[in-house]
Structure formats: structure tokens, C-alpha cells
N, C-alpha and C positions, 0 to 999 in steps of 0.2 A: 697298059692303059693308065692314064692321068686322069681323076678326076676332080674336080676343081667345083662346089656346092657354096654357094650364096644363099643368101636370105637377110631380106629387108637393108641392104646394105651392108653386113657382115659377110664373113667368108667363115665357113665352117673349117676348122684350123685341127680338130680330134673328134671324133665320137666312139662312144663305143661304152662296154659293159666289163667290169670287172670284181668280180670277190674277192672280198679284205681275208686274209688271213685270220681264221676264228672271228675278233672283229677288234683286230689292231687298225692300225690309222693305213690310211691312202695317200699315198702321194704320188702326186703328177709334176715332172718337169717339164716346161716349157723350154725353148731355146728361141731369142729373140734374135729372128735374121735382120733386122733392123740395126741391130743394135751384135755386131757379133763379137761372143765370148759373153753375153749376158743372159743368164738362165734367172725364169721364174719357178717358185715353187709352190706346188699348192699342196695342203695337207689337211686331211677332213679326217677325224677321231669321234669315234663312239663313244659316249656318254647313257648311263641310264639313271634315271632321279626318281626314287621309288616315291619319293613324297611330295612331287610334281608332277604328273605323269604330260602335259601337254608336251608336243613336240616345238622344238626351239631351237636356237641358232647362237653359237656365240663369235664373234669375228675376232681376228686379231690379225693385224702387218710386224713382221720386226723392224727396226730402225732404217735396213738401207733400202724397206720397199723389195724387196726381193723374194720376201713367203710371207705366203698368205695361209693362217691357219683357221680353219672352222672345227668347232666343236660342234656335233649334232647330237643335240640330247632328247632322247626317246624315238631315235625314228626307229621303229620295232616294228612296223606295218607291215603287213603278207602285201596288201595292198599296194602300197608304196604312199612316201610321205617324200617329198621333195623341196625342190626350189625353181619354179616350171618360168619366170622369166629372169631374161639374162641379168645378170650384176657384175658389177665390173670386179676385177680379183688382180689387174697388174697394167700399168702402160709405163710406157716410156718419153723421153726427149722428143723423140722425133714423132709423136702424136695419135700413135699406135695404142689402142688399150685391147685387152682380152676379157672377153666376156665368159660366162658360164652358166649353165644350165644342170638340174641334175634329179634323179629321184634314186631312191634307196628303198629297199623291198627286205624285210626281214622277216621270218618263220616265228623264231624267238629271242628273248634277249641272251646275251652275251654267245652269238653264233655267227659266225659269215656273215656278211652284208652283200646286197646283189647293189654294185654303183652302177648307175647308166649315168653319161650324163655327154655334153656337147659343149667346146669351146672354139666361141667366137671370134675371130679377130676383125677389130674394126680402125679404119686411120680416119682420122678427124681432117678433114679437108682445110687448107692451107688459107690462109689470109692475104690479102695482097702485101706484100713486102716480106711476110715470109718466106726463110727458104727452107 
């Protein structure tokens, strides 16, 4: 069975939950059928700042647009501490971006991280003359 999930005009492209290694970095490869032999990368690392405790986000792209690195500092939450709507993290030429969603659930600092998280793929609908 194929299952094929939308929402609000996105098509849901991954979802799912995974624990980081004690609480090394995550990374997600994308592969853009749009675009083939072009992989996206995303990469989310644990951070803790004992003399800031708010949780926060730092972003970084490298040069070709190709990884996307987040640094999450302090999300230590049993609860969970997230990023609950979508942000865009990669597109391409052809008008495609990828969205993402995500929470992270932690017991204590420097342990596993629980990721949940969901990425969206959305195409920007076409203009008259383009092709």
C-alpha cells in the first residue's frame, strides 16, 4: 500500500521519530526528485548554555544551499520544546521548497534526544511564461 498525506497544500515528504546517539547531531538526507543526483542536508546538534538557560535556535546554510545546520540550545524538556510551524530548510530551481516541523523531548541534559518531527514538500505554482 502507497500512502500519499497532504496538508494545506504540502505533501508530507517524512515523518517520524528518532533518538540521537547519547546526544550527538541528527542528520536527515533528503534526495530531490526534481532535481536528480541533488541531495539536501539537514543537521540539528545539541547545545546546552548553563548561563542562558532559554531555549533557542541558531540557523546556518553552507555556500552551495545544500545543508542546513540548526543548533538547539537547551531543549532539555521531558515535555518537549520544539519548532511546531513549518520553516522552510531547502528548495530548488524548479520551485520546490521543503518545509519542516519538529519537537525534541529530553529526560536530562547531555542524554538521547527523542526528534519527532515532519517534512513538507511544497511547489510554488508556475507563472504564465514560465516553464
Amino acid at each position: 500500500m502507497i500512502t500519499k498525506i497532504t496538508t494545506g497544500g504540502a505533501t508530507v515528504v517524512a515523518s517520524g521519530s528518532v533518538f540521537s546517539y547519547e546526544d550527538k547531531p541528527i542528520e536527515i538526507t533528503l534526495l530531490d526528485v526534481e532535481s536528480p543526483g541533488l541531495t539536501y542536508t539537514l543537521k540539528f546538534s545539541f547545545e546546552d548554555d548553563a548561563e542562558n538557560s532559554t531555549p533557542r535556535c541558531r540557523f546556518g546554510k553552507d555556500h552551495s544551499n545544500v545543508c542546513f545546520h540548526m543548533e538547539l540550545i537547551n531543549f532539555n524538556n521531558p515535555i518537549g520544546t520544539g519548532m511546531l510551524s513549518p520553516f522552510s530548510v531547502a528548495s530548488n530551481k524548479q520551485g520546490v521548497s521543503y518545509y519542516i516541523t519538529f519537537m525534541v523531548n529530553s529526560w536530562e541534559r547531555k542524554c538521547s534526544k527523542l526528534f519527532s518531527y515532519t517534512i513538507y514538500r511544497v511547489v510554488r505554482a508556475k507563472e504564465n511564461g514560465e516553464k
